[in-house]
C-alpha positions in Angstrom: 143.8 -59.4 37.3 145.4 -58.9 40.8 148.3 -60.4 41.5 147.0 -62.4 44.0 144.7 -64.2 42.0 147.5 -64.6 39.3 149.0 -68.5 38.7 152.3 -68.0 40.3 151.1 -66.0 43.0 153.4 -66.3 46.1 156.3 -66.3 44.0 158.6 -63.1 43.2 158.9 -61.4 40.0 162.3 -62.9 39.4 160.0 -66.7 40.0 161.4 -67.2 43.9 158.9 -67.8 46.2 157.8 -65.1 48.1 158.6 -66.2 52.5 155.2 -64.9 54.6 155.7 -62.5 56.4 157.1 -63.4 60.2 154.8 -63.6 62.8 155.1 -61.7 65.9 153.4 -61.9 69.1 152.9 -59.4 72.0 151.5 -61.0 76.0 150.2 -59.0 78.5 149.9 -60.0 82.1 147.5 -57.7 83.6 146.0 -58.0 87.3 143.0 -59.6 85.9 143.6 -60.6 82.5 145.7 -62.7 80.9 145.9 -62.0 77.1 147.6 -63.1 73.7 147.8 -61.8 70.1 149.7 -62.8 67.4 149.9 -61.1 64.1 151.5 -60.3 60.7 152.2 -57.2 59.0 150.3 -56.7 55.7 151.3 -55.3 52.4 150.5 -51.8 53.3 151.8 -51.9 56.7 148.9 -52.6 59.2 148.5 -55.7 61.5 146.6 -58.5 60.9 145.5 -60.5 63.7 146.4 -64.2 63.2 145.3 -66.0 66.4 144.3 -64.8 70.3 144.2 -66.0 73.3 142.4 -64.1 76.3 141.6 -65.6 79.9 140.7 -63.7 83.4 143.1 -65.2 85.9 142.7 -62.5 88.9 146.2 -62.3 89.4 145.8 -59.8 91.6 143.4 -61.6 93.8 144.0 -60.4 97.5 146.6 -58.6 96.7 145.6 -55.5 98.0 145.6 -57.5 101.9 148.6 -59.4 101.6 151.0 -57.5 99.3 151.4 -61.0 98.0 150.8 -62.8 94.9 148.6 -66.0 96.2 149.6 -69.3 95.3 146.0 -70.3 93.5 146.2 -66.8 91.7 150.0 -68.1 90.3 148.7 -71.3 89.3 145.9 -70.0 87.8 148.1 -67.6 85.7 150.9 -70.3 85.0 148.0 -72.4 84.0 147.0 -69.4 81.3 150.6 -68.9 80.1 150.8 -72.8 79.3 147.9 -72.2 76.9 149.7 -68.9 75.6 152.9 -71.4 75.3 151.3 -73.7 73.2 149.9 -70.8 70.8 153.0 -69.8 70.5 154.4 -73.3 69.5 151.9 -74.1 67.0 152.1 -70.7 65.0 156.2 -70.8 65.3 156.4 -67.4 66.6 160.1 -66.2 66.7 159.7 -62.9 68.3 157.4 -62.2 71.5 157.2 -59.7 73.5 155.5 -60.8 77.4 154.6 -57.8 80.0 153.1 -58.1 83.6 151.5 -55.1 84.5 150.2 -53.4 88.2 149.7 -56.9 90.7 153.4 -57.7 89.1 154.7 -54.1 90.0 153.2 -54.6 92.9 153.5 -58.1 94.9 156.4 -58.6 96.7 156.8 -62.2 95.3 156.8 -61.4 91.7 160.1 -63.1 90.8 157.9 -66.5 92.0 155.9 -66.3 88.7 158.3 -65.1 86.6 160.9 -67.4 87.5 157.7 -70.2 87.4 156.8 -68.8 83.9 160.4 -68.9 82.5 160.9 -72.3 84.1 157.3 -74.6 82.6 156.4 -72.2 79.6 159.4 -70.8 78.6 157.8 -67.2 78.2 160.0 -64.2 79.6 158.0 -61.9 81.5 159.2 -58.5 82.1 157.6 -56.3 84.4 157.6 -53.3 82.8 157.3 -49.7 84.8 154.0 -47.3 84.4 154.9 -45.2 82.2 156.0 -47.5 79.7 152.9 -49.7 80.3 151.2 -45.8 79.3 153.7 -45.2 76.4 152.7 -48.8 74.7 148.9 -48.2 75.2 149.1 -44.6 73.4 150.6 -46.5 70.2 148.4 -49.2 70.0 145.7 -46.3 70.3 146.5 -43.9 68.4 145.4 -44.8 65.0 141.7 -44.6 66.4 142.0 -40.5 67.1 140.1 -38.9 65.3 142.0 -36.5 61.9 139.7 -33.7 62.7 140.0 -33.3 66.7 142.8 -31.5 67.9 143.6 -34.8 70.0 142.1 -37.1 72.3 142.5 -38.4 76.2 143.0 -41.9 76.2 142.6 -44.2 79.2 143.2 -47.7 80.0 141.0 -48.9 83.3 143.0 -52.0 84.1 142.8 -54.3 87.0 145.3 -52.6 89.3 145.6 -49.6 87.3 144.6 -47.0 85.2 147.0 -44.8 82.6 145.6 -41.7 81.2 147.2 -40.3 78.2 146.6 -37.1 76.7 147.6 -37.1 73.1 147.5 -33.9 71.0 148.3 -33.0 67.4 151.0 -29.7 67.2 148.7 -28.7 64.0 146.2 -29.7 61.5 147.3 -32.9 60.1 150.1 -33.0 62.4 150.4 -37.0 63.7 149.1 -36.6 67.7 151.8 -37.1 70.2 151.8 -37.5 73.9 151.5 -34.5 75.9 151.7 -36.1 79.7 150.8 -39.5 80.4 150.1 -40.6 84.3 149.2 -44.2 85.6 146.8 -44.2 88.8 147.3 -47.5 91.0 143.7 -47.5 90.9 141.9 -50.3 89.2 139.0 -52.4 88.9 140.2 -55.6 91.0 141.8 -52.9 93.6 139.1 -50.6 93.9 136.9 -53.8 94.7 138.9 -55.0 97.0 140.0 -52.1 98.9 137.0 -50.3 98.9 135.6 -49.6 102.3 132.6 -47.0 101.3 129.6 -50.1 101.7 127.5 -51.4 99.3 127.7 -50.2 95.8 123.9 -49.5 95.6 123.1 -45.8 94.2 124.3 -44.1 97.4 127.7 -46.1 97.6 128.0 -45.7 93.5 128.0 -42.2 94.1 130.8 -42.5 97.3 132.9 -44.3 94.9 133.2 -42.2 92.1 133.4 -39.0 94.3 136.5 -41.0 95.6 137.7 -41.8 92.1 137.0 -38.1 90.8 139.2 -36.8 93.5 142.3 -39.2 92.8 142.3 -38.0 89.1 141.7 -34.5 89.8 145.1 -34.6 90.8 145.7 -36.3 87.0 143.8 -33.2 85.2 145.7 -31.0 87.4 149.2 -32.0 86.2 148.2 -32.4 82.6 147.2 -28.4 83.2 150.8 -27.7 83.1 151.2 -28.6 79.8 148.5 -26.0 78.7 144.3 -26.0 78.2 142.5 -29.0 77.3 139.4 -27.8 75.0 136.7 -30.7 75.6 135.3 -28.9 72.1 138.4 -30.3 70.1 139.1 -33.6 72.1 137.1 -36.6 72.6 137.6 -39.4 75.1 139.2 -42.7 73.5 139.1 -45.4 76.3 140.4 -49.2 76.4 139.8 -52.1 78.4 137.2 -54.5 79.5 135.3 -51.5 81.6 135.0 -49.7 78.1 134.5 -52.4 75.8 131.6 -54.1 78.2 129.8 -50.8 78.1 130.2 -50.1 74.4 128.9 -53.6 74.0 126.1 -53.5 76.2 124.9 -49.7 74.7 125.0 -51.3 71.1 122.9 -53.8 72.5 125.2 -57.0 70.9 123.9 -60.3 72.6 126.7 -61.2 73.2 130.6 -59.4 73.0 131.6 -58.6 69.2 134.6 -57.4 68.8 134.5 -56.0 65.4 131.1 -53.9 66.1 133.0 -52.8 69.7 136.3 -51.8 68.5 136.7 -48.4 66.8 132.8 -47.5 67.8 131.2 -43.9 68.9 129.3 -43.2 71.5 127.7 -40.3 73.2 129.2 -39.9 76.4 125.6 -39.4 77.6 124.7 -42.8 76.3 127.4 -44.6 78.4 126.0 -42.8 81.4 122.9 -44.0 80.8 124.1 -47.6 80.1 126.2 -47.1 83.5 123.2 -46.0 85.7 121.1 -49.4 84.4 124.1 -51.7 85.7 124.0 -49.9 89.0 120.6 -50.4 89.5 120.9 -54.2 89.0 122.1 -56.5 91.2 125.0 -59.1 90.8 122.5 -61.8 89.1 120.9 -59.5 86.6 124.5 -57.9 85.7 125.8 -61.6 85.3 122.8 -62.7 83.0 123.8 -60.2 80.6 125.7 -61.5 77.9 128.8 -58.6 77.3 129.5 -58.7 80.8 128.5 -62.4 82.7 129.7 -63.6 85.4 133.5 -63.3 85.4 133.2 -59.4 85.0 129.6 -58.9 87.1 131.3 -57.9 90.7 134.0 -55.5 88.4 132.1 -53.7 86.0 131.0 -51.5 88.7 133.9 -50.4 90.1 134.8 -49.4 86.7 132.2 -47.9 85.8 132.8 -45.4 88.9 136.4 -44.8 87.3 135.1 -44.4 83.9 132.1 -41.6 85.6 135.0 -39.9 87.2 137.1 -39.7 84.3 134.3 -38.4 81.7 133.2 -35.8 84.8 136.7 -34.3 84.6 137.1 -34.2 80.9 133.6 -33.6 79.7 134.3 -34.6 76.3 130.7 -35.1 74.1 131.8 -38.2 72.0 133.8 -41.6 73.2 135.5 -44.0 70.8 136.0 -47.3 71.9 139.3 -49.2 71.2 139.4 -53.3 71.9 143.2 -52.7 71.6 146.0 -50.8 73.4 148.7 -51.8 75.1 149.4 -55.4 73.2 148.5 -53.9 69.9 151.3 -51.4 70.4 154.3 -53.7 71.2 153.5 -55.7 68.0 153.4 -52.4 66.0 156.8 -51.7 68.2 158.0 -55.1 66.7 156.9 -54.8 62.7 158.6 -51.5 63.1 155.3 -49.5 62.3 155.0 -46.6 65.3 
């Protein structure tokens, strides 16, 4: 009979009761998201996802003009971190780690929100650098590349940036590490707002990822110093809400499931084909359906055209999909399990 199922379960051998495991919790402040995950460490090591929270604040709303942080974008976000708060509270978390991301890197009036966050939430943010922000992504990715590729190029389309990770294994069975890892201000809130080409119909899609295949050309052309990427023994593993939407949206879910998104394959072909239908619709149609909707119908675009210039550059046949990253690899950071 399994222990578990045992009278006396929960208790030690020697008859003390066995204390659950701590929880920990991991924030991160993105330019458009604000999102929450608390968790536990099982038996044999892995996470286990205890509670969530995820909202889209557009932090980084006119940020691009102003170089500023707005005051309805703070309130918004302070709003979101109150929520966070009071997960937090209820689920007696003793150890959390909060980041802010690009808009934080970037507004000049940063230490307004963190000092605002501190102050009615009590959450610590720490605005962490790029290539930390690309480090902690890798981890919570990794587990997802696959044992038989040599390694995989992960990327993370946020809203003000995007980090691109290439992580390779040293030998068969060897555990893949990071090669180079570069994070392009370049995002799917940024690119909206700063883009000047016209109207994203087929002839301004095209402007935009021309645009967006030229900034990471520059990307592929520093990994190339750390020696040949073989498209043949990688495969693209990408994260974020560009990536999830479209795996979503190919798999033809009603509405967003995470656990038939996260860890999925797809032809790279298929997402082109998925990414060419949202093009071709206009901001209604793209809202109706119900992976993307209306919060992410003006975005998806945009990263679509970072996602196209990405795949063009490392022509990889197969995509796996990850609806983790970057939170999932400060709580494995915490339980000690990198």
């Amino acid at each position: 009979m399994p222990e578990e199922t045992q009278r006396g379960a929960g208790r030690s051998r020697g008859g003390r009761a066995r204390k659950p495991p701590p929880l920990v919790a991991a924030l991160d402040l993105g330019t458009n998201n604000c999102r929450l995950l608390i968790a536990k460490s099982t038996r044999n090591g892995e996470l286990r996802i205890v509670d969530s929270f995820s909202r889209i604040v557009r932090l980084g709303e006119g940020l691009a003009q102003s170089g500023m942080l707005s005051e309805v974008a703070i309130e918004r976000t302070v709003g979101a971190l109150k929520i966070c708060a009071e997960h937090l509270r209820n689920r007696k978390v003793k150890r959390l780690r909060a980041v802010a991301t690009e808009a934080c890197r970037r507004a000049g009036n940063a230490d307004v929100l963190v000092a605002r966050a501190r102050a009615e939430t009590g959450i610590a943010l720490e605005i962490i650098a790029a290539d930390e922000e690309a480090r902690l992504a890798a981890v919570g990715c990794a587990p997802l590349i696959d044992p038989q590729a040599d390694g995989a190029l992960v990327f993370d389309i946020g809203g003000g940036s995007t980090e691109v990770i290439w992580m390779r294994r040293d030998g068969a069975g060897a555990v893949p590490r990071a090669i180079a890892a570069i994070s392009q201000p370049a995002g799917v809130v940024t690119l909206s707002e700063g883009w000047t080409g016209g109207p994203l119909d087929r002839a301004g899609f095209a402007r935009m990822c021309a645009a967006m295949r030229e900034r990471f050309a520059a990307v592929k052309d520093a990994f190339a110093r750390h020696g040949a990427f073989d498209p043949a023994r990688h495969h693209l593993l990408g994260t974020s809400g560009t990536v999830t939407t479209l795996a979503a949206v190919a798999l033809g879910l009603p509405r967003y499931d995470r656990g038939k998104v996260d860890a999925s394959w797809h032809r790279c072909a298929d997402i082109g084909g998925v990414i060419d239908r949202l093009v071709d619709m206009t901001l209604e149609q793209r809202a109706a359906i119900g992976c993307v909707g209306a919060d992410r119908a003006d975005l998806i675009v945009p990263g679509c055209a970072i996602f196209a210039a990405i795949a063009s550059l490392w022509p990889c046949a197969q995509l796996r999909v990850a609806d983790r990253g970057l939170r999932e690899g400060m709580l494995r950071e915490l339980m000690g399990r990198t």
